[in-house]
Every structure is written in structure tokens, then in C-alpha cells.
N, CA, C, O and CB atoms as a CASP TS submission, in Angstrom:
PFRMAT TS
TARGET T0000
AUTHOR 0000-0000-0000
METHOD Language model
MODEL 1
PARENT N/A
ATOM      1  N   UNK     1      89.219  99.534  93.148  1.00  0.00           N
ATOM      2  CA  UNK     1      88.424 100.736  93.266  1.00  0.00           C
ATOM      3  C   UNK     1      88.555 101.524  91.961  1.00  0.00           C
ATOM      4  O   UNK     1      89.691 101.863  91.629  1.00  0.00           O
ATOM      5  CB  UNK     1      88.871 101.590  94.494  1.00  0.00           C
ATOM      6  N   UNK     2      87.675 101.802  91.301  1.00  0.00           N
ATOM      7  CA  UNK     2      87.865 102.929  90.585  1.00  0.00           C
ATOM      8  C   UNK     2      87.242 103.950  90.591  1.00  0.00           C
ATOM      9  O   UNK     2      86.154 104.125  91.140  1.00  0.00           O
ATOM     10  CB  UNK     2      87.880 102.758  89.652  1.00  0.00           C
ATOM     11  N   UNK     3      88.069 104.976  89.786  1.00  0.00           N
ATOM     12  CA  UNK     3      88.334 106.284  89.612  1.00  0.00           C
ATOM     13  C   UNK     3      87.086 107.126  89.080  1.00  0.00           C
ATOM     14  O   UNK     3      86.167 106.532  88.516  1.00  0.00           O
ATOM     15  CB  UNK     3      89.480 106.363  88.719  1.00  0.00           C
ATOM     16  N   UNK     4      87.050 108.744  89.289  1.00  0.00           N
ATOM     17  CA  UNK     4      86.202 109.145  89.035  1.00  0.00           C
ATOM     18  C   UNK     4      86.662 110.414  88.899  1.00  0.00           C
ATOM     19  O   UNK     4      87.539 110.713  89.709  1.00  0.00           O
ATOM     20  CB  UNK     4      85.315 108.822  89.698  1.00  0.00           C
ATOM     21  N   UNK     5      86.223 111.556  87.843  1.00  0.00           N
ATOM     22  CA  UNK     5      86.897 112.992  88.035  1.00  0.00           C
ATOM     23  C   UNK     5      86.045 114.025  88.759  1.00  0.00           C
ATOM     24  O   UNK     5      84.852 113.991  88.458  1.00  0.00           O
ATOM     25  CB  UNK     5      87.248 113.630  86.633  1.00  0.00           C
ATOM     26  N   UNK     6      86.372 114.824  89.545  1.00  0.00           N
ATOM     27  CA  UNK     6      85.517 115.983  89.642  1.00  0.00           C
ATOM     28  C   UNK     6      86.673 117.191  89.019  1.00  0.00           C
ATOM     29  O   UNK     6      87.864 117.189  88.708  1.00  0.00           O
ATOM     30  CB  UNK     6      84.896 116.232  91.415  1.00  0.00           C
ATOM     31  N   UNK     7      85.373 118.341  89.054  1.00  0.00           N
ATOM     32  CA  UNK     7      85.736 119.723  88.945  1.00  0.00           C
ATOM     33  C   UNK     7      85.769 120.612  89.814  1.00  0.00           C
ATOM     34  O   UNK     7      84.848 121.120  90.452  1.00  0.00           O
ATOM     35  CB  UNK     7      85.168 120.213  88.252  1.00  0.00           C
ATOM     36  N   UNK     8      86.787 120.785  89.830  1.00  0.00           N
ATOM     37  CA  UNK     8      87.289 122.157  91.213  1.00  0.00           C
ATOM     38  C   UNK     8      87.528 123.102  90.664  1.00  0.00           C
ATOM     39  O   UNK     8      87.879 122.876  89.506  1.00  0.00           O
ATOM     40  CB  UNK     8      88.644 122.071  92.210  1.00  0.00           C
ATOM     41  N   UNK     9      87.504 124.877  91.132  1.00  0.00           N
ATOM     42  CA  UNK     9      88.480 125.569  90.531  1.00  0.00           C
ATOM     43  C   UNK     9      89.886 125.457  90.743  1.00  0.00           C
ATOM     44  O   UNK     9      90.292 124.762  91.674  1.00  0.00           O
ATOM     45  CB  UNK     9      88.227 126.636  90.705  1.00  0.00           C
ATOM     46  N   UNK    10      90.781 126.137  89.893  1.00  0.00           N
ATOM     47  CA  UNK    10      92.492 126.314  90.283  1.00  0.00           C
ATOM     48  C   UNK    10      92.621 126.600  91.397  1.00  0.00           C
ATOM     49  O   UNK    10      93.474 125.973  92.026  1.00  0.00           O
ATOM     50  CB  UNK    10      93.344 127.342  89.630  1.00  0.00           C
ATOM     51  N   UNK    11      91.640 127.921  92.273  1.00  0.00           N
ATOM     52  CA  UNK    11      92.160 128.294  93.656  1.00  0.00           C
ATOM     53  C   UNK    11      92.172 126.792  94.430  1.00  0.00           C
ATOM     54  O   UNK    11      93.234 126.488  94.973  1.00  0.00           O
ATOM     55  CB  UNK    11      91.070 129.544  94.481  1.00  0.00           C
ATOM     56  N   UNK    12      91.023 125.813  94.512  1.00  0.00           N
ATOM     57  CA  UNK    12      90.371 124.603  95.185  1.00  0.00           C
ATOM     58  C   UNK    12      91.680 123.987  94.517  1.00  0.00           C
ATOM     59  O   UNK    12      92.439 123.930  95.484  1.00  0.00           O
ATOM     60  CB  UNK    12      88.581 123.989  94.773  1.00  0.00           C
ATOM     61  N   UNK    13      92.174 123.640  93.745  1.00  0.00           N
ATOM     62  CA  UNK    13      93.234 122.779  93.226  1.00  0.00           C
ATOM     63  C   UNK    13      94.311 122.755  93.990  1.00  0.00           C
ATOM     64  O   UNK    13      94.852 121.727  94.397  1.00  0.00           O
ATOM     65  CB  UNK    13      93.646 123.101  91.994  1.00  0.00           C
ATOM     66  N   UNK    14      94.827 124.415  94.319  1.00  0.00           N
ATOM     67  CA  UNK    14      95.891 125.370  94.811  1.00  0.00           C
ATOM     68  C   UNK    14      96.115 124.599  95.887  1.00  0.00           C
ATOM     69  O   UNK    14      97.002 123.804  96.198  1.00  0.00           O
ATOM     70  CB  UNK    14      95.555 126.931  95.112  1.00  0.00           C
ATOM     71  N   UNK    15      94.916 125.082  96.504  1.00  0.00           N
ATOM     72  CA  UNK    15      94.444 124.690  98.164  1.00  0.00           C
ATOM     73  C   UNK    15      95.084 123.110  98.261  1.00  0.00           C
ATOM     74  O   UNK    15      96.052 122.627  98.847  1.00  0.00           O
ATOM     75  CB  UNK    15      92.324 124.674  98.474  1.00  0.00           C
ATOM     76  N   UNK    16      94.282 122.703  97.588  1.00  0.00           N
ATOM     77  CA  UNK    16      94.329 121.091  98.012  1.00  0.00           C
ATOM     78  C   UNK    16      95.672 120.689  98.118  1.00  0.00           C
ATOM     79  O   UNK    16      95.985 119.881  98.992  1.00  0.00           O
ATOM     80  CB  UNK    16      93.630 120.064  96.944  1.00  0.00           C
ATOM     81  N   UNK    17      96.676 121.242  97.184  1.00  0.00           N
ATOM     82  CA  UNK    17      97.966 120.818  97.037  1.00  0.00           C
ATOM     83  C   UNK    17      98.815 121.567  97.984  1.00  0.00           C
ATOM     84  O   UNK    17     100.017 121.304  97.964  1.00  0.00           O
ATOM     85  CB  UNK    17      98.410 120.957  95.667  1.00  0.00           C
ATOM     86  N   UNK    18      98.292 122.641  98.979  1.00  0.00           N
ATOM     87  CA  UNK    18      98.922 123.668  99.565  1.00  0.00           C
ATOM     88  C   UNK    18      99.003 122.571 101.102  1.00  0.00           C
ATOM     89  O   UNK    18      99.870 122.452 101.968  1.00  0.00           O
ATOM     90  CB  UNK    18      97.942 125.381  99.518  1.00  0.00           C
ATOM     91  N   UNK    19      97.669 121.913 100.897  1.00  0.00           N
ATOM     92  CA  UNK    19      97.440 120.935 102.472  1.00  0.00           C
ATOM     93  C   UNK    19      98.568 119.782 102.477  1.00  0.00           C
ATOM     94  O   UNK    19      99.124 119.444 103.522  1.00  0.00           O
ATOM     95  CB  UNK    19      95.643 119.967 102.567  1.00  0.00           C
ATOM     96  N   UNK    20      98.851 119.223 101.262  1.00  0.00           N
ATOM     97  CA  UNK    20      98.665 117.859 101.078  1.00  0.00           C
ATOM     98  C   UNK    20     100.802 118.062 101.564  1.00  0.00           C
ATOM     99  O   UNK    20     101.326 118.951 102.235  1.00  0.00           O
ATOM    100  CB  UNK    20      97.768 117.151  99.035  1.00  0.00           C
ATOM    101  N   UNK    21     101.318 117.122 101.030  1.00  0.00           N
ATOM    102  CA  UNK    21     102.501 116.616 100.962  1.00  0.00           C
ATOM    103  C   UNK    21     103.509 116.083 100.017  1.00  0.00           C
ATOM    104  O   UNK    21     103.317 114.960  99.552  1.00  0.00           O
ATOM    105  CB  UNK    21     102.370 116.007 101.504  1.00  0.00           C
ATOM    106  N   UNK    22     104.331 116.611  99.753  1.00  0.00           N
ATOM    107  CA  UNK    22     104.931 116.277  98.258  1.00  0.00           C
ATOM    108  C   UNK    22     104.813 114.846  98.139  1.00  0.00           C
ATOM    109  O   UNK    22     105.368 114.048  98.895  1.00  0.00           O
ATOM    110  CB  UNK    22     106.558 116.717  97.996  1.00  0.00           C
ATOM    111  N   UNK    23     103.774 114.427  96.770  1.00  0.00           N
ATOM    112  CA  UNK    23     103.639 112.790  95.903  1.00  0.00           C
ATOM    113  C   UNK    23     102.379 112.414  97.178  1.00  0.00           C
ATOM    114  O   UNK    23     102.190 111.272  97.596  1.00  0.00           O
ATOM    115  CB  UNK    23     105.649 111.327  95.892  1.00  0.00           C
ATOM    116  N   UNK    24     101.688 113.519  97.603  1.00  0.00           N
ATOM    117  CA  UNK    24     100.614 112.666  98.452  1.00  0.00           C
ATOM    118  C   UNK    24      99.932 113.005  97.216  1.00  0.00           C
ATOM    119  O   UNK    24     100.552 113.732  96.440  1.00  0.00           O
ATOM    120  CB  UNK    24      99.926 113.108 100.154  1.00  0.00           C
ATOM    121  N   UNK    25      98.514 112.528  96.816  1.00  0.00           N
ATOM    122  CA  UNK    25      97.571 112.331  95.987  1.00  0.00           C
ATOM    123  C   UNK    25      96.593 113.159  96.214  1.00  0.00           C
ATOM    124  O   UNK    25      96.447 113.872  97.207  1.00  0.00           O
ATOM    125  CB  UNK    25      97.190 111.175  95.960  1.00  0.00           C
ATOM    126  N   UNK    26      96.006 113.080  95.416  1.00  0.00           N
ATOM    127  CA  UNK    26      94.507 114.111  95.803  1.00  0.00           C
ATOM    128  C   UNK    26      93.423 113.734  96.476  1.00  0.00           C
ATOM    129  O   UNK    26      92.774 114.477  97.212  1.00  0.00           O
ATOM    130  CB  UNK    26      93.753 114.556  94.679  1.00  0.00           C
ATOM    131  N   UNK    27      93.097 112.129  96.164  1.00  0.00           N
ATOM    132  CA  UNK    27      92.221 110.899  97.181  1.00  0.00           C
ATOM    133  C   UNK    27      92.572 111.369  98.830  1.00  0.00           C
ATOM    134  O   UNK    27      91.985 111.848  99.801  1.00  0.00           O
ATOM    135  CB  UNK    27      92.994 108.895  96.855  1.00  0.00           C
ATOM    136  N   UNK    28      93.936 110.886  98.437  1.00  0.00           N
ATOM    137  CA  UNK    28      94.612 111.295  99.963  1.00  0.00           C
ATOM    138  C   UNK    28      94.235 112.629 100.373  1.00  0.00           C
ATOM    139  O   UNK    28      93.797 112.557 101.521  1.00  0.00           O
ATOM    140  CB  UNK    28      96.288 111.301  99.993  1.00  0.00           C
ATOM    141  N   UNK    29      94.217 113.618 100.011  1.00  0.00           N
ATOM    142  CA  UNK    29      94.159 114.880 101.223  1.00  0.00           C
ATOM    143  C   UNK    29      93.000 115.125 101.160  1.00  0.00           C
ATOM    144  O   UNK    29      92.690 115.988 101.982  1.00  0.00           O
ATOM    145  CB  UNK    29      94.972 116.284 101.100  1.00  0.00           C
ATOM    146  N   UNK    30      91.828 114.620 100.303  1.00  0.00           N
ATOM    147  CA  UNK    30      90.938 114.785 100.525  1.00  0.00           C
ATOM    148  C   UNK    30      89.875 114.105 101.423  1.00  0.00           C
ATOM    149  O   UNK    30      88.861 114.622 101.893  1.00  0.00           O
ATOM    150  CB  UNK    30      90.832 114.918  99.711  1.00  0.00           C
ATOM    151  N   UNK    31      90.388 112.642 101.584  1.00  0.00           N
ATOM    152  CA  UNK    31      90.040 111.624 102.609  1.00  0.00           C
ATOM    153  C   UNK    31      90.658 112.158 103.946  1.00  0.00           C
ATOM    154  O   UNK    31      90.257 111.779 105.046  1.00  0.00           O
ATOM    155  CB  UNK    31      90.620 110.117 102.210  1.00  0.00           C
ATOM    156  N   UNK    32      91.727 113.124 103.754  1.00  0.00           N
ATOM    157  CA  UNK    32      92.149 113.667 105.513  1.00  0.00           C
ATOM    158  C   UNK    32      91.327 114.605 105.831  1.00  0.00           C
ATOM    159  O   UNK    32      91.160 115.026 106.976  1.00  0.00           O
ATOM    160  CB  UNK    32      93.694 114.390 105.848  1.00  0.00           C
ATOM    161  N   UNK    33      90.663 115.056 104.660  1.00  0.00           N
ATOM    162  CA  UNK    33      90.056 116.441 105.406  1.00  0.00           C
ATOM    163  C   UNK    33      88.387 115.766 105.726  1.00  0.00           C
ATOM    164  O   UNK    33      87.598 116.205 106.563  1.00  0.00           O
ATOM    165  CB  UNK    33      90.062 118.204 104.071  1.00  0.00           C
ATOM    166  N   UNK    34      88.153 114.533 104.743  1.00  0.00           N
ATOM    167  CA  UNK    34      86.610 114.163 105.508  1.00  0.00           C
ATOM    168  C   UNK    34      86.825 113.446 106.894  1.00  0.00           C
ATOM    169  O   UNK    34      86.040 113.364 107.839  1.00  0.00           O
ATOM    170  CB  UNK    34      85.597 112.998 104.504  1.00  0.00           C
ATOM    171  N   UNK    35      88.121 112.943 106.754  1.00  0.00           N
ATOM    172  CA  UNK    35      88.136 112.201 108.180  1.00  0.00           C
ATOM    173  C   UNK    35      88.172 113.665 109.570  1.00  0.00           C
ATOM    174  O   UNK    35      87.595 113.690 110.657  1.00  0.00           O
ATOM    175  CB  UNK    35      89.942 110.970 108.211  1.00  0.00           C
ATOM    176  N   UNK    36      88.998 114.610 108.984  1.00  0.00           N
ATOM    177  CA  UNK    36      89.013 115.721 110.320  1.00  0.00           C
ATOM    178  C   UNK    36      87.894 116.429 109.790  1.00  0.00           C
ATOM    179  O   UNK    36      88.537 117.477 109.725  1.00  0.00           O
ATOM    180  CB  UNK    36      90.522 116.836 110.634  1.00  0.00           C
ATOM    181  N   UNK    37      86.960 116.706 109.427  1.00  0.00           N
ATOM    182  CA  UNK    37      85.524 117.085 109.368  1.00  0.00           C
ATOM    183  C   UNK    37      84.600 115.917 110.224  1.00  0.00           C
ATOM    184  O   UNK    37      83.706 116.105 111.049  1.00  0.00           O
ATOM    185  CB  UNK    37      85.060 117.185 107.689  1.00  0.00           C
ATOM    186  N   UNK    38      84.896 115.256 109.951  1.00  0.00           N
ATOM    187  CA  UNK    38      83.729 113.686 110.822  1.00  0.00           C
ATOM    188  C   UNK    38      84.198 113.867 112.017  1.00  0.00           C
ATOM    189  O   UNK    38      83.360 113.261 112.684  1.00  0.00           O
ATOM    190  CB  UNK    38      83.997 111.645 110.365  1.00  0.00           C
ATOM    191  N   UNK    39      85.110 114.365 112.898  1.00  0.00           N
ATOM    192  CA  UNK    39      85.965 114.404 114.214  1.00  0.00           C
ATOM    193  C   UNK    39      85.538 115.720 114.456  1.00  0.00           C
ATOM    194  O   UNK    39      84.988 115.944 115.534  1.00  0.00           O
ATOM    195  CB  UNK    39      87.685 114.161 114.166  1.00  0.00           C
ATOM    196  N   UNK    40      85.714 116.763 113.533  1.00  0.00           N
ATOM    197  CA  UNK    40      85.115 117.913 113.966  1.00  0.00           C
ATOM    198  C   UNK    40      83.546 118.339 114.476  1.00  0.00           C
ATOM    199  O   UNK    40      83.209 119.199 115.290  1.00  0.00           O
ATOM    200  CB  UNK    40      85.389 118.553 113.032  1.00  0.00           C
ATOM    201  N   UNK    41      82.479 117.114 113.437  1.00  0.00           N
ATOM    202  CA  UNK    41      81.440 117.227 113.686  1.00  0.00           C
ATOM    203  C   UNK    41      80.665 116.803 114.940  1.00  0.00           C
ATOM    204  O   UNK    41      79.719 117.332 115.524  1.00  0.00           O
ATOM    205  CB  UNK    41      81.126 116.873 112.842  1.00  0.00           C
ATOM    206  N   UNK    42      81.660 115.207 115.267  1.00  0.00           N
ATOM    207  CA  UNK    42      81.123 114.412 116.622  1.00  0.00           C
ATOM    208  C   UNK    42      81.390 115.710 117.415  1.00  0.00           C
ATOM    209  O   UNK    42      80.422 116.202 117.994  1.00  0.00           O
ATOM    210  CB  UNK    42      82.065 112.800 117.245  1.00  0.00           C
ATOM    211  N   UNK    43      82.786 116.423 117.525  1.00  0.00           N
ATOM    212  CA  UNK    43      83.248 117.248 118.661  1.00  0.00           C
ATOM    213  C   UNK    43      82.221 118.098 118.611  1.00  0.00           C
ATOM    214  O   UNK    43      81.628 118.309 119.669  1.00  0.00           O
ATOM    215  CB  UNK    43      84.653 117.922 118.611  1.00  0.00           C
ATOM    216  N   UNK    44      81.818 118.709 117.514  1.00  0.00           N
ATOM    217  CA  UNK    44      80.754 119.713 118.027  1.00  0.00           C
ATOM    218  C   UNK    44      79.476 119.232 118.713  1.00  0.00           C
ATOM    219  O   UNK    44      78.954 119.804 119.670  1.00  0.00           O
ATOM    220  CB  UNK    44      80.295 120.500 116.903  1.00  0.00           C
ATOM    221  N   UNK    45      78.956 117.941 118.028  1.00  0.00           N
ATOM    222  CA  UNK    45      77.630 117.876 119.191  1.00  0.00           C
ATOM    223  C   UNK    45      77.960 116.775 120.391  1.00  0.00           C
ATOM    224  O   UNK    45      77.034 116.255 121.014  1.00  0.00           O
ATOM    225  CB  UNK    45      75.997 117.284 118.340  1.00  0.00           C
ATOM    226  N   UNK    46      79.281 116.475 120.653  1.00  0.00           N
ATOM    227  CA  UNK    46      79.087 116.640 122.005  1.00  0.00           C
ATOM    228  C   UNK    46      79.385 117.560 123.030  1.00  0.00           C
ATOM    229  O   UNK    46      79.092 117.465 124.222  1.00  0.00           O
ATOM    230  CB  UNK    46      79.442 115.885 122.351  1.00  0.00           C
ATOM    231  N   UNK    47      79.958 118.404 122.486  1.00  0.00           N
ATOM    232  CA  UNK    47      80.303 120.446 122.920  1.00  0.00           C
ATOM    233  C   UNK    47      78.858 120.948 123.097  1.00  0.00           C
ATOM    234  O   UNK    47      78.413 121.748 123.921  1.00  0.00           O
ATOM    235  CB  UNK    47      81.195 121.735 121.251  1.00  0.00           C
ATOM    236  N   UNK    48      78.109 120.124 121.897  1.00  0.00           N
ATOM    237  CA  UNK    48      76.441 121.082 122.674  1.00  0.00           C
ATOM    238  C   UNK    48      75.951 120.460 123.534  1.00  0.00           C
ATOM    239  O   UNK    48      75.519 121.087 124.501  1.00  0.00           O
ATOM    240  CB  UNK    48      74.998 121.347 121.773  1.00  0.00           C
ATOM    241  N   UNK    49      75.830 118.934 123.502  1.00  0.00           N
ATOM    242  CA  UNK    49      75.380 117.870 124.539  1.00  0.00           C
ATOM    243  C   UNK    49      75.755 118.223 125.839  1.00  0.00           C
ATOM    244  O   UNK    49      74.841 118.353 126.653  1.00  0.00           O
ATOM    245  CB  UNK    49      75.941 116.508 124.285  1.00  0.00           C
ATOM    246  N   UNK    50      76.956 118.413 126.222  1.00  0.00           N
ATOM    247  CA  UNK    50      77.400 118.736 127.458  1.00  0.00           C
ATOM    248  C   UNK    50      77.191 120.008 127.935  1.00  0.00           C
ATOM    249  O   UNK    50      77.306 120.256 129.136  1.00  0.00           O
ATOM    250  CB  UNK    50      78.593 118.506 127.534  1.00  0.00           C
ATOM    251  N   UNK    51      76.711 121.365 126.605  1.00  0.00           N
ATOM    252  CA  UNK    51      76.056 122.774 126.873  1.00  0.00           C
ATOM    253  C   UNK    51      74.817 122.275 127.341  1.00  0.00           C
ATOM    254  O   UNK    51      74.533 122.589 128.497  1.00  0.00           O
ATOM    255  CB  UNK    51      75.891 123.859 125.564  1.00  0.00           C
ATOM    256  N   UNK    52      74.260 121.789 126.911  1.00  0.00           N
ATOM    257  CA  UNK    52      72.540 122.077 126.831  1.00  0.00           C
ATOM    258  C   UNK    52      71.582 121.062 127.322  1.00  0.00           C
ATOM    259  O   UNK    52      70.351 121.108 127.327  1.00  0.00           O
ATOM    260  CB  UNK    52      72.047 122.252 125.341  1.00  0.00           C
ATOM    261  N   UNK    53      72.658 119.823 127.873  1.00  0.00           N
ATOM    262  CA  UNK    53      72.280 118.771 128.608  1.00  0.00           C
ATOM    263  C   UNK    53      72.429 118.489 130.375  1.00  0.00           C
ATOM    264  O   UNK    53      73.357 119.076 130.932  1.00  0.00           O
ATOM    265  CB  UNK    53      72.947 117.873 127.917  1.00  0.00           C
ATOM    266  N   UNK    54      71.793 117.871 130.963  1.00  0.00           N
ATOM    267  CA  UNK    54      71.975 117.682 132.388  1.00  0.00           C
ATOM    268  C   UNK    54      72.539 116.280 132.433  1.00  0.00           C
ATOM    269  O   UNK    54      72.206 115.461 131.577  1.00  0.00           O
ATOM    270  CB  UNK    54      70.613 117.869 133.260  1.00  0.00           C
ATOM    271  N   UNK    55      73.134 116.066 133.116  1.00  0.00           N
ATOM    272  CA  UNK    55      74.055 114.359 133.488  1.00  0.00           C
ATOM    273  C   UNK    55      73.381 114.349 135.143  1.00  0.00           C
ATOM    274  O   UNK    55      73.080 115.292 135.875  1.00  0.00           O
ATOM    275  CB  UNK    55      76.587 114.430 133.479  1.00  0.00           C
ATOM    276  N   UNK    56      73.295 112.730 135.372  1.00  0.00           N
ATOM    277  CA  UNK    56      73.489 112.173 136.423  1.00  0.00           C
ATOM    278  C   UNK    56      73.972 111.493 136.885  1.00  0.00           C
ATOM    279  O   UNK    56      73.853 110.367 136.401  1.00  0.00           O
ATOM    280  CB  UNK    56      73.072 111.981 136.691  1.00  0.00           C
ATOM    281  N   UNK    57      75.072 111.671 138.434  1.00  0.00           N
ATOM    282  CA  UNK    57      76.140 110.812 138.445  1.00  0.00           C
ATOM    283  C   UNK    57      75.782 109.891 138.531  1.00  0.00           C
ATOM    284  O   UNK    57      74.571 109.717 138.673  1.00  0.00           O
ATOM    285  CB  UNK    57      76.977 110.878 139.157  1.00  0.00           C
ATOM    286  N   UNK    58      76.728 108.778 138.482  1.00  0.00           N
ATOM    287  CA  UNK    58      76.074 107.181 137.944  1.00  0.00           C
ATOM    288  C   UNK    58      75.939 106.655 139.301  1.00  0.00           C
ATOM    289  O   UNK    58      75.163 105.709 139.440  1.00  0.00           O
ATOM    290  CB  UNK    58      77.203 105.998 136.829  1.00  0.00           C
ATOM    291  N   UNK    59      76.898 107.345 140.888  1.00  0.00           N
ATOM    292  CA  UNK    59      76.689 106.941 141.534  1.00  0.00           C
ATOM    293  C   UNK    59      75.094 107.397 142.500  1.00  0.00           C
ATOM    294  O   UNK    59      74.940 107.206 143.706  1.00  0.00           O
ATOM    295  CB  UNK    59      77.832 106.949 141.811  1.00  0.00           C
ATOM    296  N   UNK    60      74.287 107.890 141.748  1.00  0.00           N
ATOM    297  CA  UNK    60      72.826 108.096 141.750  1.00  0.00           C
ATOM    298  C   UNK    60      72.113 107.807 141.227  1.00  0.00           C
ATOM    299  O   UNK    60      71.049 108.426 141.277  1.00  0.00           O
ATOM    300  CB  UNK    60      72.444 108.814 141.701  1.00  0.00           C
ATOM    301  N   UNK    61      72.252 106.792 140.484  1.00  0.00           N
ATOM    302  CA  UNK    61      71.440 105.824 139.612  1.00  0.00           C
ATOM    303  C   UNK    61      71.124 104.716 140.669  1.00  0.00           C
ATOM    304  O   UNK    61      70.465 103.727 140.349  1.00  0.00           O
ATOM    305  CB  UNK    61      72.308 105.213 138.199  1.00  0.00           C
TER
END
């Protein structure tokens, strides 16, 4: 795999290293936070699905 740089500010730098774990990497805490964003997102639309949707029990099918 290779590498690639972005630009953050110092506060975003701060942050990142404030999450992460002493000798964890920056790949690393940043791949934890898309993985708990992708978990956060399913959770939200099925939080609306189950708001704004009707179910039928299956034993009424």
C-alpha cells in the first residue's frame, strides 16, 4: 500500500493524537473513526426506519 500526505491543522493533529494510543499511527485512528462513523451511520437509518416505518409480524405474512 502506499502512502499519501494530507493537510490538517495543529488543532486536527492535536485531536487525532488526543484519540489515538501511544505508537498507534495516524492510518490507525483514523480508520477507527471511519469505521465508528459507518456504525454510526447504519445506526442512524435504522433509528429512522423503525421511526417512520410500519413492520408486519411475520407471523401474518
Amino acid at each position: 500500500m502506499t502512502n499519501t500526505t494530507i493537510s490538517v491543522t495543529k488543532e486536527t493533529k492535536k485531536a487525532l493524537l488526543d484519540l489515538g494510543t501511544k505508537g498507534e499511527t495516524y492510518d490507525s485512528i483514523i480508520r477507527k473513526l471511519l469505521k465508528r462513523f459507518a456504525w454510526k451511520k447504519l445506526d442512524d437509518e435504522w433509528n429512522k426506519i423503525l421511526a417512520n416505518d410500519e413492520f408486519i409480524p411475520l407471523d401474518e405474512l
